[in-house]
N, C-alpha and C positions, 0 to 999 in steps of 0.2 A: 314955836315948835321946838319942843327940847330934842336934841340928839343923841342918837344911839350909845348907849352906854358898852364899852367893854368887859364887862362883870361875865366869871361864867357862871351858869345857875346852877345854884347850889344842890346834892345831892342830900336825900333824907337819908339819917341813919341806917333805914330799913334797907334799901336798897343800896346801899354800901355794905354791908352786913350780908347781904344776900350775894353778892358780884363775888366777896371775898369767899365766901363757902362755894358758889360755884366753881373759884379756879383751883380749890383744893381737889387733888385726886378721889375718886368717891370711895370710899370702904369697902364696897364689894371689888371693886379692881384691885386694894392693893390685898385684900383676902385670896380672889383670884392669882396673882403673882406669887403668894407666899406659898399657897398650894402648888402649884407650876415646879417651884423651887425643889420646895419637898418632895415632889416626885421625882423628879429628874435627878437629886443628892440621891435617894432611893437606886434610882436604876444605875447612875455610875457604882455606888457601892456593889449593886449584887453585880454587874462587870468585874470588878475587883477582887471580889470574893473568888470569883469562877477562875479569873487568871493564877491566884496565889493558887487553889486546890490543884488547878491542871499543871504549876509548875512545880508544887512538891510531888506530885503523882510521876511526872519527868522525871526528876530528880535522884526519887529511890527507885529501887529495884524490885519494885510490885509486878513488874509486868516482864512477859518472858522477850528473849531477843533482842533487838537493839531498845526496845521501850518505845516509849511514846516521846514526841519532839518536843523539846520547850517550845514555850511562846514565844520569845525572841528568836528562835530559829524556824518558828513558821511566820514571823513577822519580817525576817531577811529574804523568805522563800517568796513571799509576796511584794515586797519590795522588786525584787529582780524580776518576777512577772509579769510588771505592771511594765517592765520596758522591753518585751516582747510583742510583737505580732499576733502572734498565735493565743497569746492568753486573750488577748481582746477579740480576736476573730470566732472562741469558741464564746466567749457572752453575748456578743452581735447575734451567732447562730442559733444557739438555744435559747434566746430571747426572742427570736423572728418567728421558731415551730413554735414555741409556747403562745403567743402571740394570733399565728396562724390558727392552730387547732382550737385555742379559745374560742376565736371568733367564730368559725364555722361549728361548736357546739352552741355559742350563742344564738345561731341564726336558723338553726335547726330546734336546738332545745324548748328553749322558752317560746314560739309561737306554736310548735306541737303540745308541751305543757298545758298552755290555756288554753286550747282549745280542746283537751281529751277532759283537762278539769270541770269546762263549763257544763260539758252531759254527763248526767249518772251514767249513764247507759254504757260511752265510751270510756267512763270510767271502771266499771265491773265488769267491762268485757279485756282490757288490755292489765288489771292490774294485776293477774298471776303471770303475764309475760314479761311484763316491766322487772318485777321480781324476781323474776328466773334470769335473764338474764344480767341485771345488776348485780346479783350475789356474784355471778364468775371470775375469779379472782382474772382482770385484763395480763397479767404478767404469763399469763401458764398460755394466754394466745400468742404471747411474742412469737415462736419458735415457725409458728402458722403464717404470721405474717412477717416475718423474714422470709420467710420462702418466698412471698408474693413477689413481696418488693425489694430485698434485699438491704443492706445496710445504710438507709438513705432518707434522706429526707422526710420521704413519704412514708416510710416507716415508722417513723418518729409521732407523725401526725396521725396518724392512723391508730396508733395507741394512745391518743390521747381525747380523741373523739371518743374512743371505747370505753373510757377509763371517767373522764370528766362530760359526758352526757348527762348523765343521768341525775347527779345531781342540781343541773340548773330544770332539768325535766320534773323529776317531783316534787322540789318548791314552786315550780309556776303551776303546776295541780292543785298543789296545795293553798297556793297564796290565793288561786280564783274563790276556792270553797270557802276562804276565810271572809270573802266581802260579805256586807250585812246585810241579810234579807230585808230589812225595813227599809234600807235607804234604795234597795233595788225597786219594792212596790212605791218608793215614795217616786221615782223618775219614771216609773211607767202611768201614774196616775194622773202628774202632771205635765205628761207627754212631751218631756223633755229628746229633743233630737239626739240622735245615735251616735253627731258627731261629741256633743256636749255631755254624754253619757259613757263615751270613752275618756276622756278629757279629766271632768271632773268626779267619775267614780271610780272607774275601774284602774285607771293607771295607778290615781293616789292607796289604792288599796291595796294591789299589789306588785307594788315599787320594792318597800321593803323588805318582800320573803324572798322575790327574785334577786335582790341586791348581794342577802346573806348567800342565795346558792351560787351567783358569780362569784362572790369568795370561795368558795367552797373548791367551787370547779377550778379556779385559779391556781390554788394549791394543789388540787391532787393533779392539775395539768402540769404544772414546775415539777413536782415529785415522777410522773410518767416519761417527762422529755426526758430528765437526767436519767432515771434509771432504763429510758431505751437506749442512750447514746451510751450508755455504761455496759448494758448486758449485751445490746446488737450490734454495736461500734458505728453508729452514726456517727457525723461528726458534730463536734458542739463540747459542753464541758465535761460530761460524763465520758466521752470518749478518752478526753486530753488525762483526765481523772484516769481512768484504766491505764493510761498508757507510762501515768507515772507509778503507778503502782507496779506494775511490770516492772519496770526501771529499781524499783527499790529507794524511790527518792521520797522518806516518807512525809517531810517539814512541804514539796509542793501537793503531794496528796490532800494534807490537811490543806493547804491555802485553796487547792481547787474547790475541797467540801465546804470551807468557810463561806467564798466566792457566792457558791449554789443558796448555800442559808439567808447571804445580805442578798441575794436578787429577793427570795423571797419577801424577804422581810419587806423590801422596796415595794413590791406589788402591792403585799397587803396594805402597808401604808397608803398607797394611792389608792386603793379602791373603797378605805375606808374615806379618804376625803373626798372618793367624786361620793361616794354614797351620803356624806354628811352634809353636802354641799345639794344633792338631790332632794332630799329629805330633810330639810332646815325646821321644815312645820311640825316635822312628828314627835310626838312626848320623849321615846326612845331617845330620839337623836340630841334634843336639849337637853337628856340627862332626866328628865324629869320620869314618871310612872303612868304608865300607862293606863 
């Protein structure tokens, strides 16, 4: 009985040839990277562009009064800010109402939405109400509801229910009427259960309109907070905003309104990635056409 040889066995060309192209990075990733790249050289430059135009706009004497601040001197204003109390305590605050009133137009919005959506009936009966009052510009009720509540919290919240309702309410109307009739007769035909009928149709269908109106609502809810803590002096960052304005300190003004811009930006960002992260399946979200 011959023994075991120590030889290792030998690979065929093919599949050495194949091993080495698989540890090469694929073409579409480093396409992917290259465009990544490009975009983001893009967005620091139009940054750059914006800082240079706002610092010769400072600079001359275009504007009446003391002018407008440099960038370096609304970048000291926020430097010293950030080692304050009060600057953080007014982002805590106006993040907590925004936050709050969100959710409670969530929780009222969209399950009223689809449900006024799924009948014609409820629908042609509430849609010149819906209208009328959507149209009323929420700022002209502030002065109504300061009175209630005064300059507070609830005041805060209360304009932003009024103000961001509505838009998570007519895309869940709308998102119900966009699912397809065919695939509706196709789960009543084969008598698919109510629970697997919400599951697999109705949610996948209208995920995506409602997703867009929580954006929506998001924004015009950031935009409400600050402009009630601005005009009714809640507290939060439109309040701290007024108060430097008062003051004459114009480089923390601008840091305060900067401040207000990156929250926003922060939201939107996150809600596009729980939405993208919700919706991985739909053509939209891959980029692809629908």
């Amino acid at each position: 009985m011959s023994g075991s040889t120590g030889t290792a066995t030998p690979v065929s060309p093919t599949r050495a040839r194949e091993r080495r192209v698989s540890d090469r990075p694929s073409r579409k990733t480093s396409l992917d990277n290259r465009k990544l790249i490009t975009k983001l050289s893009w967005q620091l430059l139009a940054i750059a562009g914006v800082l240079l135009v706002w610092h010769l706009i400072a600079a001359s004497s275009l504007l009446p009064g003391d002018g407008l601040p440099a960038p370096f001197e609304v970048a000291t204003a926020m430097t010293t800010l950030w080692g304050t109390s009060t600057y953080w305590m007014a982002i805590l605050t106006t993040v907590r109402v925004w936050a709050i009133g969100l959710a409670i137009c969530a929780v009222f919005g969209i399950p009223l939405g689809l449900l006024i959506g799924m009948s014609l009936n409820a629908t042609r009966s509430t849609r010149w109400v819906i209208d009328f009052f959507r149209t009323i510009p929420t700022i002209a009720l502030l002065p109504l509801v300061l009175l209630l509540f005064g300059p507070t919290i609830k005041m805060s919240i209360t304009m932003i229910v009024m103000s961001a309702l509505w838009p998570l309410l007519i895309q869940s109307m709308v998102a119900v009427k966009q699912v397809e009739p065919l695939h509706k007769w196709v789960v009543q035909v084969f008598r698919i259960s109510r629970m697997d009928r919400v599951r697999f149709l109705w949610i996948p269908s209208v995920t995506l309109l409602v997703s867009t109106g929580m954006r929506l609502a998001a924004t015009i809810a950031l935009l409400m907070t600050v402009g009630a803590e601005y005009i009714g002096g809640a507290p939060g960052l439109g309040k701290e905003l007024m108060s430097m304005e008062q003051a004459f300190r114009r480089p923390e003004v601008f840091a305060y309104a900067i401040t207000a811009g990156a929250i926003g930006l922060a939201i939107n960002m996150l809600i596009v990635f729980g939405q993208r992260r919700m919706l991985w399946w739909h053509p939209i979200t891959r980029g692809e056409r629908a």
